[in-house]
DRENTISE-710238 format. One line per 5 residues: their letters; for each residue x, y, z of N, C-alpha, C, CB. Coordinates in steps of 0.2 Angstrom, whole numbers. Atoms other than C-alpha are relative to their C-alpha. Last residue first. Glycine has a CB too. Layout:
REM DRENTISE-710238
A	X Y Z X Y Z X Y Z X Y Z; ...
***
This chain:
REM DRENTISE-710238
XXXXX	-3 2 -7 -3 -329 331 0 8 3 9 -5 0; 4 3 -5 -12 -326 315 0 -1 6 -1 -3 -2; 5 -7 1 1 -315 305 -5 -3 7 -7 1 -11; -4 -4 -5 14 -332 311 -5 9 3 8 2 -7; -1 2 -6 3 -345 305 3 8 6 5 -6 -1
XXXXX	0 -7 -2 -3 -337 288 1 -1 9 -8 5 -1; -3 -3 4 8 -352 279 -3 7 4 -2 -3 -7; -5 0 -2 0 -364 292 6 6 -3 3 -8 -1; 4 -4 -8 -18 -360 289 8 0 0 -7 -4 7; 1 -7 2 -13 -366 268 0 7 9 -10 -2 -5
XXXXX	-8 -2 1 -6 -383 276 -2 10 -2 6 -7 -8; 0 -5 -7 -25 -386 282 9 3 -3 -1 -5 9; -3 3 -5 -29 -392 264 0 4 5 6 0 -1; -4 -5 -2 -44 -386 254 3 -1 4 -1 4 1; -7 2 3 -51 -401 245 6 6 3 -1 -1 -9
XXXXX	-5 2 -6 -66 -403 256 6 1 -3 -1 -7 1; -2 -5 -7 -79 -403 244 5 -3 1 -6 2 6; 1 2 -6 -78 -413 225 1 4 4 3 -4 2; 6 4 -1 -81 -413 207 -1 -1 9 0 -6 -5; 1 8 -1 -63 -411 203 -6 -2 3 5 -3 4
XXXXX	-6 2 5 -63 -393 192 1 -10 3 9 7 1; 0 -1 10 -79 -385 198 4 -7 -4 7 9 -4; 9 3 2 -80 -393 217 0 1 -7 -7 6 4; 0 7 -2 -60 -388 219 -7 -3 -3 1 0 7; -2 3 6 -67 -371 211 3 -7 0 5 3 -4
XXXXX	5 2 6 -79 -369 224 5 -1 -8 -7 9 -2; 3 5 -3 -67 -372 239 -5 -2 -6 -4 2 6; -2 7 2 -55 -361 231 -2 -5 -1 4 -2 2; 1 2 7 -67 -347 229 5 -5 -2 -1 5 -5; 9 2 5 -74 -349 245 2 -2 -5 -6 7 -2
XXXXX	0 10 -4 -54 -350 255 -8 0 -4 0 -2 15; -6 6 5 -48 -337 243 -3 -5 4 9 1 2; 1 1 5 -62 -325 251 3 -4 -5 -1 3 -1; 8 1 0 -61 -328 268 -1 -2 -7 -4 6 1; 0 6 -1 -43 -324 266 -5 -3 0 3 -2 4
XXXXX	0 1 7 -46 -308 257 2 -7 3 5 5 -6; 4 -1 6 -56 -303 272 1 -5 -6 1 6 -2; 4 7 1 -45 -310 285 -6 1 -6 -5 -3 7; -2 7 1 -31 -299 280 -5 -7 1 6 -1 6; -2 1 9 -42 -285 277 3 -6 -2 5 5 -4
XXXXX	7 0 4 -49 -286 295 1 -1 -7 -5 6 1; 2 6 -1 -33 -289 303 -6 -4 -5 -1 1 7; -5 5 2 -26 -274 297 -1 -7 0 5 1 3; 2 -3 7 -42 -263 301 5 -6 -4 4 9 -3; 5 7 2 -40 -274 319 -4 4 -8 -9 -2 8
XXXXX	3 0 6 -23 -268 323 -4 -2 -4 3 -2 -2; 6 -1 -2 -14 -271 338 -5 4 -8 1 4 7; -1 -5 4 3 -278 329 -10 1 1 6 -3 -9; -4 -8 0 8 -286 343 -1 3 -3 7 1 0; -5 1 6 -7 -299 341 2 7 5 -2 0 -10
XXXXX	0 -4 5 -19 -302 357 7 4 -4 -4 3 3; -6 -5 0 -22 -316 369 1 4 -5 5 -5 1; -1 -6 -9 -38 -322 374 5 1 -1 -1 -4 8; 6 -4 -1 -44 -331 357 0 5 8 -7 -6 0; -1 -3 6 -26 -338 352 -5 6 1 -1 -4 -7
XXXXX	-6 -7 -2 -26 -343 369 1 3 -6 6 -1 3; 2 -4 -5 -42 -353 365 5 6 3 -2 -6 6; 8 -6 1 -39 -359 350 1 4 4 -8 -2 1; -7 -5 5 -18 -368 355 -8 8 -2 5 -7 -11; -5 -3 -1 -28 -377 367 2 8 -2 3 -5 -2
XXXXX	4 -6 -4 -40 -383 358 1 7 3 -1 -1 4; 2 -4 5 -28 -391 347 -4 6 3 -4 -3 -4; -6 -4 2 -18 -398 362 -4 7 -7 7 -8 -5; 0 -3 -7 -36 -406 367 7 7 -3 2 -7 9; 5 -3 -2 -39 -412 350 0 3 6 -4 -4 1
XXXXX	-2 -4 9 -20 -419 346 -8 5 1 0 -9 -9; -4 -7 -1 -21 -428 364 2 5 -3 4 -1 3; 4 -4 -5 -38 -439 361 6 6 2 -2 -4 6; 7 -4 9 -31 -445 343 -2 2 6 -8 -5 -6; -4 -5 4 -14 -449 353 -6 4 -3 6 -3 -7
XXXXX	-2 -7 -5 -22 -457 369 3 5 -4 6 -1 6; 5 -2 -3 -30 -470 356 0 6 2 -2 -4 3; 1 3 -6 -14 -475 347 -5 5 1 5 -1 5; -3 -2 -4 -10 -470 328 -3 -3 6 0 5 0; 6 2 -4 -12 -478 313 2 1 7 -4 -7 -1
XXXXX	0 0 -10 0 -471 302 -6 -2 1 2 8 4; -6 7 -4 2 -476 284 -1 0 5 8 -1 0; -2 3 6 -14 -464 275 5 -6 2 4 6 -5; 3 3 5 -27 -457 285 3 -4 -4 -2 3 -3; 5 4 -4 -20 -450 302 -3 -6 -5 -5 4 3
XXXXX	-3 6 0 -7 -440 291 -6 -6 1 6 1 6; 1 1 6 -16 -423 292 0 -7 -3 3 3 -3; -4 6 1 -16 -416 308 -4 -1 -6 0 -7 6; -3 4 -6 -20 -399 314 1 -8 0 -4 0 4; -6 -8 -3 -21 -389 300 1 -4 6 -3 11 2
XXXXX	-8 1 1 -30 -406 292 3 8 1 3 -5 -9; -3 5 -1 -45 -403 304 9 -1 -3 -4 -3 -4; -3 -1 -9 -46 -384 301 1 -9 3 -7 4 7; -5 -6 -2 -47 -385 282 3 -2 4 -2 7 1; -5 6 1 -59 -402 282 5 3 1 1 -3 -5
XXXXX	-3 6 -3 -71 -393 293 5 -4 -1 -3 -3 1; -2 -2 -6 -72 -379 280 3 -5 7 -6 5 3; -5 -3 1 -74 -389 266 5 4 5 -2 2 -3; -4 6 1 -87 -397 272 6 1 -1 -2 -5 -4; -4 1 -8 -94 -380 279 2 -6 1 -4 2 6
XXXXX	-5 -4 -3 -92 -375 260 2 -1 9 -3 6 -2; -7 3 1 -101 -391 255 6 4 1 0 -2 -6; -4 7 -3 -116 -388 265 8 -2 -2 -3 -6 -3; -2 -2 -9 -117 -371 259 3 -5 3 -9 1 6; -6 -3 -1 -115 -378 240 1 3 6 1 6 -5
XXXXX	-3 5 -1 -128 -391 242 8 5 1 -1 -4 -6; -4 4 -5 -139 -380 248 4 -5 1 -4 -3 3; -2 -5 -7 -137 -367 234 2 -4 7 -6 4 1; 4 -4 -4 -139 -381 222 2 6 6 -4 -5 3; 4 3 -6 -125 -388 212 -5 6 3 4 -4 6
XXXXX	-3 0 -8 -106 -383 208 -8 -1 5 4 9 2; 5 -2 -2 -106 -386 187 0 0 8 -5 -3 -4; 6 4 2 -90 -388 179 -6 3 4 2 -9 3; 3 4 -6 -77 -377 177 -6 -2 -3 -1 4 6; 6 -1 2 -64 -375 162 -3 -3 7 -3 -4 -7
XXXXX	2 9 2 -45 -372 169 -8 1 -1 1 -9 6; -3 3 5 -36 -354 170 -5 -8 -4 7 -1 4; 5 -2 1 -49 -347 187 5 1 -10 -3 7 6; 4 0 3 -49 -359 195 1 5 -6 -5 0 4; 1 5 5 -30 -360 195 -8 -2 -1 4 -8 3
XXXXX	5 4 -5 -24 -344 201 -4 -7 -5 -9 7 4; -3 8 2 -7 -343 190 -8 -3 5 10 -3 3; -4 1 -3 -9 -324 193 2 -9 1 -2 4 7; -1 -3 -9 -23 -318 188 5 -4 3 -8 -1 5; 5 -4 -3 -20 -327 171 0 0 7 -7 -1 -2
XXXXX	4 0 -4 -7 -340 167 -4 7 2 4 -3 5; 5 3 5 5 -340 151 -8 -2 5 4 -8 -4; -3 7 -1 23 -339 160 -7 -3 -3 3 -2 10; -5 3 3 24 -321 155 -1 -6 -1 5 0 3; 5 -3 8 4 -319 162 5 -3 -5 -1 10 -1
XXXXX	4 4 1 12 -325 179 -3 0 -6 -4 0 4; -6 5 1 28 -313 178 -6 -7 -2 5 -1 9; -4 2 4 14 -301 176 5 -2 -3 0 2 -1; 8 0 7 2 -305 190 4 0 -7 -7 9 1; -1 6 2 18 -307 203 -5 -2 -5 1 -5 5
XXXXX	-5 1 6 22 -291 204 -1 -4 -2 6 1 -1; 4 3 6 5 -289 212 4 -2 -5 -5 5 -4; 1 8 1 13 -289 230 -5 -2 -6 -4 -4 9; -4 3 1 20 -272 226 1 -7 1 3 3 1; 1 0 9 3 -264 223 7 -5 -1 1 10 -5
XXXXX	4 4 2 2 -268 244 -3 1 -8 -6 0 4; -1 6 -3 17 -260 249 -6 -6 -2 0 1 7; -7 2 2 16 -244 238 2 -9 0 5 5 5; 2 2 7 -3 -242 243 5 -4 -2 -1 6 -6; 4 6 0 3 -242 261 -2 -1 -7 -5 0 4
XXXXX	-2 6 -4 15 -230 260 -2 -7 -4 -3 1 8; -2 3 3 5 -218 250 6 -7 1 0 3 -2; 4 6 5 -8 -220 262 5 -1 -5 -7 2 -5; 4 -8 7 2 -212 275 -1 -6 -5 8 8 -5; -3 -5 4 16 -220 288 -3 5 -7 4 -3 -2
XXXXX	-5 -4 -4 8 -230 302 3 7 -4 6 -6 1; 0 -3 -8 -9 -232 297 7 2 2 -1 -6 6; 1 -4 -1 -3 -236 279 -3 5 5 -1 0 -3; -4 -5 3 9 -247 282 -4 7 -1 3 -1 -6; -5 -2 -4 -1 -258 293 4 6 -2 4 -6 1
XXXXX	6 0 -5 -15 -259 281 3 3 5 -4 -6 2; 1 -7 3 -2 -263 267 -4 6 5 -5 -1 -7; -4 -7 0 5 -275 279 -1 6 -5 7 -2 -2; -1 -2 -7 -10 -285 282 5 6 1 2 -5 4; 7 -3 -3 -17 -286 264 2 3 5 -5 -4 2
XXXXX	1 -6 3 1 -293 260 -7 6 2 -1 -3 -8; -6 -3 -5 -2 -305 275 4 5 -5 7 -6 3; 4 -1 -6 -20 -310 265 8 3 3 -6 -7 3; 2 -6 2 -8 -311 248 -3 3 8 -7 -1 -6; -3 -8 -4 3 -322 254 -4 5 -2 7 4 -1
XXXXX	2 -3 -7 -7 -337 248 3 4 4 -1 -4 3; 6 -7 -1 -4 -332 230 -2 -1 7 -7 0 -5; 6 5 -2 15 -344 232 -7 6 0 2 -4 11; -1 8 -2 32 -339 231 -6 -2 1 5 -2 5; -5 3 2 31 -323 221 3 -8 3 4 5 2
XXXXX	3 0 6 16 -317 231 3 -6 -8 -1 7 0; 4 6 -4 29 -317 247 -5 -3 -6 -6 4 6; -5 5 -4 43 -308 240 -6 -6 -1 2 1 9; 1 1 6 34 -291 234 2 -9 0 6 4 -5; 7 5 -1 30 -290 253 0 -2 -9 -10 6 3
XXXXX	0 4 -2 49 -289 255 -8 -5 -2 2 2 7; -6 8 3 53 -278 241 -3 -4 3 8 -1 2; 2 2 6 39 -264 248 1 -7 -5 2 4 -4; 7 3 -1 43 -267 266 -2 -1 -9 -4 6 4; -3 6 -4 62 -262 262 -7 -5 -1 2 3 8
XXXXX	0 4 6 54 -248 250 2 -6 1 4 3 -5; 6 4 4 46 -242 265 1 -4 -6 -5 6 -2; 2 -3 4 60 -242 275 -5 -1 -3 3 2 -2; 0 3 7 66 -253 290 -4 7 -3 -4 -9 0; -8 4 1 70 -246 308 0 -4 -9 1 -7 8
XXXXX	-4 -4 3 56 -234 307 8 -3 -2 -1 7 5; 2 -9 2 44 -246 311 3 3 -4 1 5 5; -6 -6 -2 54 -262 320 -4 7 -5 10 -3 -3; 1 -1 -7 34 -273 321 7 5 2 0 -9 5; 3 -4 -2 34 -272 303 -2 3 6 -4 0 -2
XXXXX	0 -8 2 47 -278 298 -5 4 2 -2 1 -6; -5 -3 -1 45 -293 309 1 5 -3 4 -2 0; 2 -2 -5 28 -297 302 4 4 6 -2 -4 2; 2 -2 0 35 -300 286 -5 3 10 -3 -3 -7; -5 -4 1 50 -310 291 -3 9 0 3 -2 -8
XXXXX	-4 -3 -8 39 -321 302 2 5 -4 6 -4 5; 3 -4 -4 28 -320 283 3 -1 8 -8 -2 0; 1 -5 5 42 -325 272 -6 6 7 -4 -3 -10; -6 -4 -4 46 -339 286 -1 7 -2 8 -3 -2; 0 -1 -8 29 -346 283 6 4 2 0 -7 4
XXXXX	2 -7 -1 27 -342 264 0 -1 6 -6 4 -3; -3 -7 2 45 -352 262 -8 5 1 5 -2 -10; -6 -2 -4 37 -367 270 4 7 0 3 -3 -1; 6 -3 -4 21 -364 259 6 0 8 -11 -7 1; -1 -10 -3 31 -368 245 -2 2 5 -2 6 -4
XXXXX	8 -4 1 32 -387 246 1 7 1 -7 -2 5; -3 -5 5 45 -401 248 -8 4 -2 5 -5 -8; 0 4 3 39 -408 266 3 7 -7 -6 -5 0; -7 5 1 43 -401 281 -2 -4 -5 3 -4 6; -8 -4 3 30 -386 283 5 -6 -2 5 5 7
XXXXX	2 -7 5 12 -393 281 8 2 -4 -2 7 7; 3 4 5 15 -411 289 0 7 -4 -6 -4 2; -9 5 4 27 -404 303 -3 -1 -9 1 -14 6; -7 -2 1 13 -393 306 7 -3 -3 3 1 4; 1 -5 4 -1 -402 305 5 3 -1 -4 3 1
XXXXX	-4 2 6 7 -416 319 -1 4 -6 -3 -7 -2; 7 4 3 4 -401 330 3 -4 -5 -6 5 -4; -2 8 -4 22 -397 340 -7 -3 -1 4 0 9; -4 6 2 20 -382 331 2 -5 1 4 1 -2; 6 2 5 5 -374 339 5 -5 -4 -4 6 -6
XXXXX	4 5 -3 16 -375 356 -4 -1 -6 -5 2 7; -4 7 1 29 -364 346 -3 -8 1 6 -1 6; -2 2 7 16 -350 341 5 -8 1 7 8 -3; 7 0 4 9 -348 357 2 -4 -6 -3 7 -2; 1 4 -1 26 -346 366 -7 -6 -3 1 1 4
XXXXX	-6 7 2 29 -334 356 1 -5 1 5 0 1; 2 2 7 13 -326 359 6 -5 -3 0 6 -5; 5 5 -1 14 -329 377 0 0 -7 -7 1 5; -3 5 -3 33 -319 378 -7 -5 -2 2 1 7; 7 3 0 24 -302 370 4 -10 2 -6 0 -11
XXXXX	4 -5 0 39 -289 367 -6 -4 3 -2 4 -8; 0 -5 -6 52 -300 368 -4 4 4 3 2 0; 2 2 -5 44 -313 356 3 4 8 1 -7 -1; 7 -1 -1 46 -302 341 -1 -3 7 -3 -4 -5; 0 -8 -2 65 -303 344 -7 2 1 4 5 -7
XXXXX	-3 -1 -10 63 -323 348 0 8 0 11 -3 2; 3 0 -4 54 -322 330 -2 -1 7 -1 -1 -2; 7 -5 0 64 -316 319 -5 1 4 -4 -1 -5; -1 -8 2 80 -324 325 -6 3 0 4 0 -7; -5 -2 -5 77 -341 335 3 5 -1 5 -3 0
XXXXX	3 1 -7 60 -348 327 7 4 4 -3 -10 2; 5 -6 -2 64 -340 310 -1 1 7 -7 -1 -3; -3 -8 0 81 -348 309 -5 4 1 3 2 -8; -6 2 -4 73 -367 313 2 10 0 6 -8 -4; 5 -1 -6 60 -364 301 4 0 6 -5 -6 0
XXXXX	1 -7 0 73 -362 288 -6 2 4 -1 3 -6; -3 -4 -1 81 -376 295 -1 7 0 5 -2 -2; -2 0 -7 68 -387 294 4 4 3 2 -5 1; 4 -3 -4 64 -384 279 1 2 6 -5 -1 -1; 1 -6 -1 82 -389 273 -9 5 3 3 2 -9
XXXXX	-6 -3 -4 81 -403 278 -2 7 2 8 0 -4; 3 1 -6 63 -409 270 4 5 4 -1 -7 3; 5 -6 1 73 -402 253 -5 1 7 -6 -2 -6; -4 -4 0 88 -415 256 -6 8 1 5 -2 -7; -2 -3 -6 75 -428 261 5 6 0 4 -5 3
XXXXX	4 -3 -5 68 -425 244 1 2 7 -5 -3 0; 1 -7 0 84 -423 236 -8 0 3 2 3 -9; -2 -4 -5 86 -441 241 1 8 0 5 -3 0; 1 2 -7 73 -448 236 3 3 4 0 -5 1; 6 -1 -2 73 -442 218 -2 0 7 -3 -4 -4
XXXXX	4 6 1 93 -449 214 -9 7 3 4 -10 7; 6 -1 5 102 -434 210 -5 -4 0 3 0 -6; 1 5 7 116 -437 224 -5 4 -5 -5 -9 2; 6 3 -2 116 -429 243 -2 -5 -7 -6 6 1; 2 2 -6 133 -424 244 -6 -6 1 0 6 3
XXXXX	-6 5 0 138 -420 227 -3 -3 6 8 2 0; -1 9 2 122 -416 224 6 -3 2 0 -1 -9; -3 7 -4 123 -402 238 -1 -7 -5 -5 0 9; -3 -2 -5 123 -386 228 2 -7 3 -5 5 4; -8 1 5 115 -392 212 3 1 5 4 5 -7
XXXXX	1 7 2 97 -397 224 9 -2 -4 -8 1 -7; -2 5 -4 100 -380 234 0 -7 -3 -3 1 7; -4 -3 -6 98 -370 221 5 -4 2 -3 2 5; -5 2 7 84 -379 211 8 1 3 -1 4 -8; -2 9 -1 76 -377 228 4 -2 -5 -7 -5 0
XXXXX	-5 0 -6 79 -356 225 -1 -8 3 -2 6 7; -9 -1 3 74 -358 207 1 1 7 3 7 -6; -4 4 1 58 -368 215 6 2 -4 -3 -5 -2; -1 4 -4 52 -356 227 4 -4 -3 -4 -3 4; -4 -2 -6 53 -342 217 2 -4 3 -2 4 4
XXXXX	-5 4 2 42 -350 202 6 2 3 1 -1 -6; -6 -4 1 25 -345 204 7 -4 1 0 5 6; -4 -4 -4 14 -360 205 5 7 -4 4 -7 4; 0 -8 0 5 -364 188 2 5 7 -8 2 -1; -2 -3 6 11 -381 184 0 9 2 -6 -2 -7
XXXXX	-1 -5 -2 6 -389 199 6 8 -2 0 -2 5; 6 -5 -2 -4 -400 192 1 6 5 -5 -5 4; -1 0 -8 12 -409 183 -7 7 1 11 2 2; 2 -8 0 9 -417 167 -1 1 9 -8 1 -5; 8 -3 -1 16 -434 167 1 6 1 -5 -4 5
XXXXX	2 -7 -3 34 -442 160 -8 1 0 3 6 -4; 2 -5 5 32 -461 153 2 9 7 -10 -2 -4; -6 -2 2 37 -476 160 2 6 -4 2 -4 -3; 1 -6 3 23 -475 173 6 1 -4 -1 4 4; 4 -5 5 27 -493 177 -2 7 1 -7 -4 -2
XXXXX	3 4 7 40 -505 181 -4 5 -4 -4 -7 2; 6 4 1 47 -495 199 -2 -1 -9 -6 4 4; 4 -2 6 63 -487 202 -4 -5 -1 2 3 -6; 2 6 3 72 -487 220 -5 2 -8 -5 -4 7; 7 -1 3 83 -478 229 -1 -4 -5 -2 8 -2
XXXXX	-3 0 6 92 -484 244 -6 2 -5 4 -8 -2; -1 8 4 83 -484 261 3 3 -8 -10 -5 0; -6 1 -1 83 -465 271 4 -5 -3 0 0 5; -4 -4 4 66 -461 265 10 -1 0 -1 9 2; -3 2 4 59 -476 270 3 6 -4 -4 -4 -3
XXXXX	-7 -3 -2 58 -469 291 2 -4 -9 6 -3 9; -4 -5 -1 41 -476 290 8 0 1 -3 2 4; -4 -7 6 36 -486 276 2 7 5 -8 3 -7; -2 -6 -5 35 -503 282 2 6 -4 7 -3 5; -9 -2 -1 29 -514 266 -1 3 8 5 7 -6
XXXXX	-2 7 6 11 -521 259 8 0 4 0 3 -12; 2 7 -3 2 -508 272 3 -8 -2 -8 0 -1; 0 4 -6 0 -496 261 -1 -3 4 1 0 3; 4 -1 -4 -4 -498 243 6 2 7 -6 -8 0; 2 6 -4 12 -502 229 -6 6 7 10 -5 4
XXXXX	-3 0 -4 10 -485 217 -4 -6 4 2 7 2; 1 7 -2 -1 -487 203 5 -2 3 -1 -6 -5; -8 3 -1 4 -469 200 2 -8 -1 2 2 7; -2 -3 7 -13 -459 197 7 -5 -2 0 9 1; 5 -1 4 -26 -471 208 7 2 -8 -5 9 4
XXXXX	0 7 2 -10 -477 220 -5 1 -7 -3 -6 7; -7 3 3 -5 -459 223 1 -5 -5 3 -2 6; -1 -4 2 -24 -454 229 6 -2 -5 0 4 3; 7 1 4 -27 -469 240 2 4 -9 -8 4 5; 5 0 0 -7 -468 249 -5 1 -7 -1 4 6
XXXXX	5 -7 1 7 -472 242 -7 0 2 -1 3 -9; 5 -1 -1 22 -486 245 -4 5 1 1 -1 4; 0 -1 -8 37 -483 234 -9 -2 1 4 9 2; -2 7 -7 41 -491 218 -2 3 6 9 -1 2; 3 5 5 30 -480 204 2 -7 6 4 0 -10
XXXXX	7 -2 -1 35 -462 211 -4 -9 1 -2 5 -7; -2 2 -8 53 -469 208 -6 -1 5 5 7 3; -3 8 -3 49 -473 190 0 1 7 9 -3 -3; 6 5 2 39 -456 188 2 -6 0 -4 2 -6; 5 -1 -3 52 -446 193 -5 -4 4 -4 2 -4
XXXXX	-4 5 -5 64 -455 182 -3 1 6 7 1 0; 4 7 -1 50 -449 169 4 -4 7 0 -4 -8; -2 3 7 49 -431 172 -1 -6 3 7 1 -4; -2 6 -6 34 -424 180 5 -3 -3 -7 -6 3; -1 7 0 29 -411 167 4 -1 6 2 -1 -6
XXXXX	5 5 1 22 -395 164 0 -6 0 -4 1 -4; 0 4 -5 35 -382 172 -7 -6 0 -1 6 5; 7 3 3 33 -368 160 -3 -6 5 1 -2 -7; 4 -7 -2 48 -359 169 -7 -4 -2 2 9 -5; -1 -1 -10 58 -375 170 -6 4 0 9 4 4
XXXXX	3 5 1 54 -378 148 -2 0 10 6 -7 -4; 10 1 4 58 -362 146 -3 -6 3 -1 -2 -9; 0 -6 -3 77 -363 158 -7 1 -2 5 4 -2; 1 -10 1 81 -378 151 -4 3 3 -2 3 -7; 1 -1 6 82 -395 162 2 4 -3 -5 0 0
XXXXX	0 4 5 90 -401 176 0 0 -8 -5 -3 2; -6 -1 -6 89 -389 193 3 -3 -8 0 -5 10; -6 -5 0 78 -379 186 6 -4 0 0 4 6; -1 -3 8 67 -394 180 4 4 0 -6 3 -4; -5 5 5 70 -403 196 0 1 -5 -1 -7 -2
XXXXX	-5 -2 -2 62 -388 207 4 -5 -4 0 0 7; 1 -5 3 45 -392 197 9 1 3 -7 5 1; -1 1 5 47 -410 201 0 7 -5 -4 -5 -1; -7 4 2 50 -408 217 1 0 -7 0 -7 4; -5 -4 -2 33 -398 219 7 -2 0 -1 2 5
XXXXX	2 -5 4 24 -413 210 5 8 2 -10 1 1; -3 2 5 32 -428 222 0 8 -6 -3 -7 -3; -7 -1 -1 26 -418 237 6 0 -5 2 -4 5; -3 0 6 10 -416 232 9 3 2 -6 4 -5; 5 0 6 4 -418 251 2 5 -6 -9 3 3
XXXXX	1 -7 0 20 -426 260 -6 3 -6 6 4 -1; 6 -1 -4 20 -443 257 -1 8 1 1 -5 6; 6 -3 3 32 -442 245 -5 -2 2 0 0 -6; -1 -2 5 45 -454 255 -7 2 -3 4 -3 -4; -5 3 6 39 -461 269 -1 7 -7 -5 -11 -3
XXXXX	4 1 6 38 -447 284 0 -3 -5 -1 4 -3; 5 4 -3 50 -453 299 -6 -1 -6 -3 4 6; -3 9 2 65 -443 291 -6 -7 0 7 -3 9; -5 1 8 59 -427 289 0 -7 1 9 5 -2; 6 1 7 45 -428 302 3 -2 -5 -4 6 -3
XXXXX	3 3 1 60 -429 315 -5 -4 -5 -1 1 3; -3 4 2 66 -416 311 1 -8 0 4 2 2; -2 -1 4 51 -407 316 7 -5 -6 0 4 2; 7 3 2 48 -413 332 2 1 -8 -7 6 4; -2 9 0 67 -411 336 -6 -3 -5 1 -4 9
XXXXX	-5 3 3 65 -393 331 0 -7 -1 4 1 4; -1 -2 8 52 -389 340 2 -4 -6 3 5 -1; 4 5 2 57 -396 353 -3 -1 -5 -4 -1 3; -2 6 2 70 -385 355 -3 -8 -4 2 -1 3; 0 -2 6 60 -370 354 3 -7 -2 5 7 -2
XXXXX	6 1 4 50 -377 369 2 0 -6 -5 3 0; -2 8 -2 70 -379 380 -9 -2 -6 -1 -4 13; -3 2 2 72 -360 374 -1 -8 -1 4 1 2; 1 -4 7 56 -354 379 6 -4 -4 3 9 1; 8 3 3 57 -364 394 1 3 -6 -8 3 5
XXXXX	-2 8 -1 74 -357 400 -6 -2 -5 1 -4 9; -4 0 9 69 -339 393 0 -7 1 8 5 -2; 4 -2 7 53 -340 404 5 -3 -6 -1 10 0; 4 7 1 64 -347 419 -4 0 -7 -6 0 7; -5 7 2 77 -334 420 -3 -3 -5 1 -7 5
XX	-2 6 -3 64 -321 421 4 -3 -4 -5 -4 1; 2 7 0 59 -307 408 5 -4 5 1 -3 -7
***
């Protein structure tokens, strides 16, 4: 490799970076999508007992005062009667003193009860770790949480994935140019597991790209990992079983892909089926005609790949003209060399199962969103960000 490659390489990772850190500070508070709800599960560890944490069904109430003062978009303001925006300045208000609002004086039930619970004893973690520094107040352990994504994104982009990128320089550079999408920032840097399955999968991809240099029970552990912080690792479970067993024998690969189920009977402990998946725990409603459901799956589909590439656009920011024209083109972009350039891990059995059982998580989310709130569209793009690394 050229000077010049690494120069650039370096000077993009940086940007990165800044782009990113940035987000932290610049986003108002709990604007991130359900940012308050994931924080509040990492607050029961950090706070509560240990049952009460694991079970994870409530928002507490100081929460819910802080929740109550700050500017919220549509959604927020519905369940919160959080001030509108547009009433205040709300970027960079994470950094302002904190504040508690008049009404929700009560704790609420938190909707994201049935996550796995990896991510938030390792945010509970870091929450007692730096109180002294950062406080206990609600706002400021969000920024403290944004931080830290940033950093563990920050460690992937210069270790796991600079080694990966020696082998294939355009992928790496692939990968950094998609992250300087507002989507990204918006996906990863807020409090949310899907940070932790992005680095989980560089890590996962990196195992698999050194072979014989890691073991199978190594691989086994790691893809046990991913499932454990979130079910959207499965599809990059999928990939590395597929992987393993091409390279080293079926039983390998069984081994590696039975050990991303450990998280079905931790989930069962904690009182959730198949795995804490949430259609398929809550009563559904009814989903409509056949043409309504096609339609509403490629509403749903458009709304995916939209917010993976920005998300924000709708709620405090209003952006400038040349920005909404250069966020489409950049997007493009980032397609088109995704569609002419090809993964280190050549692989299209592997590929094929990983998009399979993604396919199929993205239908039957889409239909139980429709079941359980009556609406298409509800399947974030932050979920695409989480198989970022498998995908690139």
């Amino acid at each position: 490799m050229t000077r010049l490659p690494r120069r650039a390489l370096s000077g993009l990772r940086l940007l990165v970076l800044a782009h990113l850190t940035l987000h932290a500070f610049f986003s108002p508070v709990y604007e991130g999508p359900d940012e308050p709800f994931h924080l509040a599960r990492a607050r029961a560890f950090a706070q509560g007992s240990f049952a009460e944490a694991l079970a994870g069904e409530v928002v507490d109430a100081d929460l819910v005062h802080s929740l109550c003062a700050w500017p919220c978009g549509p959604a927020m303001h519905a369940a919160f009667d959080c001030p509108s925006f547009g009433r205040e300045k709300a970027a960079f208000n994470i950094v302002e003193p904190a504040r508690r609002g008049g009404g929700g004086s009560n704790a609420s039930s938190n909707y994201q009860a049935h996550q796995p619970p990896l991510y938030y004893l390792t945010a509970a973690s870091l929450l007692e770790l730096f109180a002294p520094g950062f406080g206990t107040a609600p706002e400021s352990q969000v920024l403290l949480l944004r931080l830290a994504a940033v950093l563990l994104v920050g460690y992937v982009l210069c270790f796991p994935l600079r080694e990966l990128g020696k082998g294939n320089v355009q992928l790496e550079a692939l990968l950094l140019l998609a992250l300087l999408l507002p989507g990204a920032a918006e996906s990863l840097i807020r409090v949310s597991n899907d940070v932790a399955v992005f680095a989980w999968a560089v890590l996962m991809v990196a195992a698999l790209s050194r072979r014989d240099a890691i073991s199978t029970k190594e691989l086994a552990l790691l893809a046990a990992v991913g499932p454990l912080l979130k079910l959207t690792a499965f599809p990059v479970v999928a990939v590395a079983a597929v992987v393993g067993w091409r390279a080293r024998g079926w039983r390998p690969g069984l081994l590696i892909g039975a050990s991303g189920l450990a998280v079905f009977p931790l989930q069962w402990l904690r009182g959730w089926a198949w795995g804490g998946t949430l259609e398929a725990n809550t009563p559904l409603g009814a989903l409509g005609s056949l043409s309504e459901i096609l339609l509403g799956l490629v509403h749903s589909a458009a709304t995916f790949l939209k917010t993976a590439v920005w998300l924000g656009g709708w709620t405090f920011f209003r952006p400038p003209t040349w920005v909404l024209v250069a966020i489409p083109l950049l997007g493009l972009i980032v397609i088109v060399r995704c569609l002419r350039l090809r993964s280190p891990m050549a692989n299209r059995g592997a590929h094929l199962a990983g998009g399979a059982l993604a396919a199929a998580g993205f239908v039957a989310f889409a239909l139980g969103q429709r079941q359980i709130f009556g609406v298409w569209g509800g399947v974030g793009g932050w979920y695409l960000w989480g198989w970022a690394p498998w995908l690139a």
